[in-house]
N, C-alpha and C positions, 0 to 999 in steps of 0.2 A: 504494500500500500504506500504510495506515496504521495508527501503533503509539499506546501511551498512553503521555505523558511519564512518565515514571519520577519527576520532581520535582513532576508535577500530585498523583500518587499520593500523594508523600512529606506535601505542603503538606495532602491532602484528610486525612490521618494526623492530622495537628497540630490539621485544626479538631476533628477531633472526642477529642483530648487534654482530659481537663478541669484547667484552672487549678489551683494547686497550692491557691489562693486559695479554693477552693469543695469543697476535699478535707478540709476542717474545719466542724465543726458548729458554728454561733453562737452556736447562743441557749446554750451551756454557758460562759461568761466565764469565765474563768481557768482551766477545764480540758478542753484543744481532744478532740475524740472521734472518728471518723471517722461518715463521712456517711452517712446509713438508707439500704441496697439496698434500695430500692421494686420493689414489681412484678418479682418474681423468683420462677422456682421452683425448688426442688429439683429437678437433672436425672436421669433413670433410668439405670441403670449401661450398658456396652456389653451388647447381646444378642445382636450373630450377626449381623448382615444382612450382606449384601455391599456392599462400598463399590466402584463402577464408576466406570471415569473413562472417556478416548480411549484414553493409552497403558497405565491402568496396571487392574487389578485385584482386589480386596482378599477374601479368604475367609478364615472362623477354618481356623487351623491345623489340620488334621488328620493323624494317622499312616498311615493306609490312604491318603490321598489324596498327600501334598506330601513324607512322608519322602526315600523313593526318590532321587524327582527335584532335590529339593534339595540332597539327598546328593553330588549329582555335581556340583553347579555348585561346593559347597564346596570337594571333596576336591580336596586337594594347595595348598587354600589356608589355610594353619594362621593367616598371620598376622590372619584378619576375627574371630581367636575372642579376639584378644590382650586385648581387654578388657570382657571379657564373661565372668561367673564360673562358664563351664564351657565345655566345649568345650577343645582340636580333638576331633573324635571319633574315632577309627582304624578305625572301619568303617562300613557302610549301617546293621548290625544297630544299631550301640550309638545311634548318631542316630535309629533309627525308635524304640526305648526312649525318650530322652530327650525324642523327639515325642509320644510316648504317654503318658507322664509327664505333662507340663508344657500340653497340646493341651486346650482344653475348660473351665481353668481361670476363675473369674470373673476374679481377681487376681492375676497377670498376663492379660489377654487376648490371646491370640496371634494374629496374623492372618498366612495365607502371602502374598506379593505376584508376581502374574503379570505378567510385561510383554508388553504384548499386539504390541508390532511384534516381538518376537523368540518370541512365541507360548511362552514359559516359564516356571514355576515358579524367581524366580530370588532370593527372598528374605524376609527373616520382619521383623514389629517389632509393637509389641503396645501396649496401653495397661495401666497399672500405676498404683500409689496413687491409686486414685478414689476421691476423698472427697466425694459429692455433695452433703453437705449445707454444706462449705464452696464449692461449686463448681467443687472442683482436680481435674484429673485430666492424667496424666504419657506422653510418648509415649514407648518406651523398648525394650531388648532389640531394638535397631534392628540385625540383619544384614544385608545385601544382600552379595550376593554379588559378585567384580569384572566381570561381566558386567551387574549390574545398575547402580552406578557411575556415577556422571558420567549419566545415558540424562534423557528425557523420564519415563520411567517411574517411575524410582527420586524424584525431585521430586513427577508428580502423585500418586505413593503417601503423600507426606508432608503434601500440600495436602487428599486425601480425608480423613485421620483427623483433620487440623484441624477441614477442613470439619464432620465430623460432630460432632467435641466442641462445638465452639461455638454450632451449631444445635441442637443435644439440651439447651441453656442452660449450660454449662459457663460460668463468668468468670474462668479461668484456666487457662492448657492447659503444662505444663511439659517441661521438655528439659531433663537431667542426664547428664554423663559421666567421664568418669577425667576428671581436668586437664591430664594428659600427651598425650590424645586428641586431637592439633590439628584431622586432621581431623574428626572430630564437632564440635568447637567453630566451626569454620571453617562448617560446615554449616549449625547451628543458627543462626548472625549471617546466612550468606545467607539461609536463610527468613524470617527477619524475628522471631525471636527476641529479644529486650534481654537482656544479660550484666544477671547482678545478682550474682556475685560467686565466690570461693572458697572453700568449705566443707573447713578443713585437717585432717587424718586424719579422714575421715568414716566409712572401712570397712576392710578388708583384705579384700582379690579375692585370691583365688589362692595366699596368704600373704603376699601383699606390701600394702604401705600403701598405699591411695589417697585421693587430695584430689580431691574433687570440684567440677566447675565447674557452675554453675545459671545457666539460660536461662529466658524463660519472654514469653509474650504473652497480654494480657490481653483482654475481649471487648468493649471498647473501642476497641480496633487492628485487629480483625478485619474490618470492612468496609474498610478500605484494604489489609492485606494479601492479602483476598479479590480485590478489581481487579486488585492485582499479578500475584498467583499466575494470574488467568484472560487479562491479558495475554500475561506471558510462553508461557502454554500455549497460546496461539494457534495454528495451522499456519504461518499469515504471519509469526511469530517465527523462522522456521526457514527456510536457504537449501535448495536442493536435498540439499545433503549431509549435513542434519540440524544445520546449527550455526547457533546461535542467534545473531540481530541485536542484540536487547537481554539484555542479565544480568540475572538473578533481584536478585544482592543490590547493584544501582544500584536497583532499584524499592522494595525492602525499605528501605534505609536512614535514610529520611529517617522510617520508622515506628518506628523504632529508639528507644526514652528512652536505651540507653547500647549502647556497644560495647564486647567484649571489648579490654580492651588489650595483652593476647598475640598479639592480630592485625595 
């Protein structure tokens, strides 16, 4: 059986890191400018396709399709809504509204997430502040249900809507959440995220303050964290019982410019 070193991935990261040395433009003497993006285009916003993987699924959100079912993997879990500015819901009814609302939207784009070994409607996360003509665009309103959690699914759902921002020319895909949210924060460093810092009272969620922490990978890291994410999702990553031989964020790291240091 064989895997791909996790520090071959890290090092193939680095070559293709450019020198801090050539991130300044010369011919300006005495006043350094950043360096012309050549050969680039402005990428087109999300449209709708379906993002397919092995385990995981990807479809825009809809109210006649996904409310129902997702409704039930939610309910009696109040705490997935703790940091997300709306939610729990107290019924199917009020959550199929809020899918119907918010379903269809260019900005936020909502995608529902099936996981195809448990054959389930088992979770939502969308893409949000797409700004194509800087080439930023944010992955966010990430629910997954605890059913979805910890799975193969819940990762290649996170790997597809990389994959796609990066290929569609995206050069920068970002990850933002409460500060308080360990685990999102913890999530974001295993994908292969780089922490770039604290953003202190950024909003009020709910009536309460929040400091937000920002993540983000650029499309420079993207074919190393490409290898990673297609290693670890191997089959041969996985013993009989579904647990994984190598970790996600030992293959990630070495892609990593910074680590959160609340981790």
């Amino acid at each position: 059986m064989q895997f791909v070193n996790p520090a071959l991935i890290g090092l193939a990261a680095l070559r293709l890191r450019p020198n801090v040395a050539f991130m300044i433009d010369k011919t300006t003497p005495g006043r350094p400018v950043g360096p012309l993006v050549q050969n680039w285009q402005v990428p087109s916003v999300p449209s709708g396709e379906t993002l397919q993987g092995r385990y995981a699924c990807l479809e825009p959100l809809s109210a006649d399709a996904h409310a129902a079912l997702l409704y039930r993997q939610y309910a009696g879990e109040d705490t997935v809504w703790d940091y997300l500015p709306y939610g729990p819901f107290s019924s199917a009814s009020q959550y199929h509204r809020w899918v119907r609302d918010n379903a269809g939207q260019a900005d936020p784009f909502f995608y529902a997430v099936r996981n195809l070994e448990a054959d389930q409607w088992e979770g939502v996360a969308s893409f949000l502040r797409t700004q194509p003509a800087a080439g930023s665009i944010e992955v966010g309103h990430i629910n997954l249900s605890p059913a979805l959690q910890r799975t193969r699914a819940a990762t290649e759902a996170m790997f597809l809507m990389m994959k796609w921002a990066f290929e569609a020319g995206y050069r920068r895909y970002e990850w933002k959440c409460d500060a308080l949210n360990m685990p999102s924060r913890r999530a974001a460093q295993r994908l292969g995220f780089s922490y770039e810092g604290v953003f202190r009272q950024a909003t009020v969620v709910k009536g309460r303050n929040r400091d937000t922490a920002w993540f983000a990978a650029i499309d420079s890291e993207w074919p190393a964290l490409k290898e990673a994410y297609e290693a670890w999702l191997r089959p041969e990553n996985f013993d009989e019982q579904g647990k994984q031989r190598e970790n996600l964020g030992d293959m990630t790291r070495l892609v990593r410019v910074a680590s959160d240091p609340a981790l």
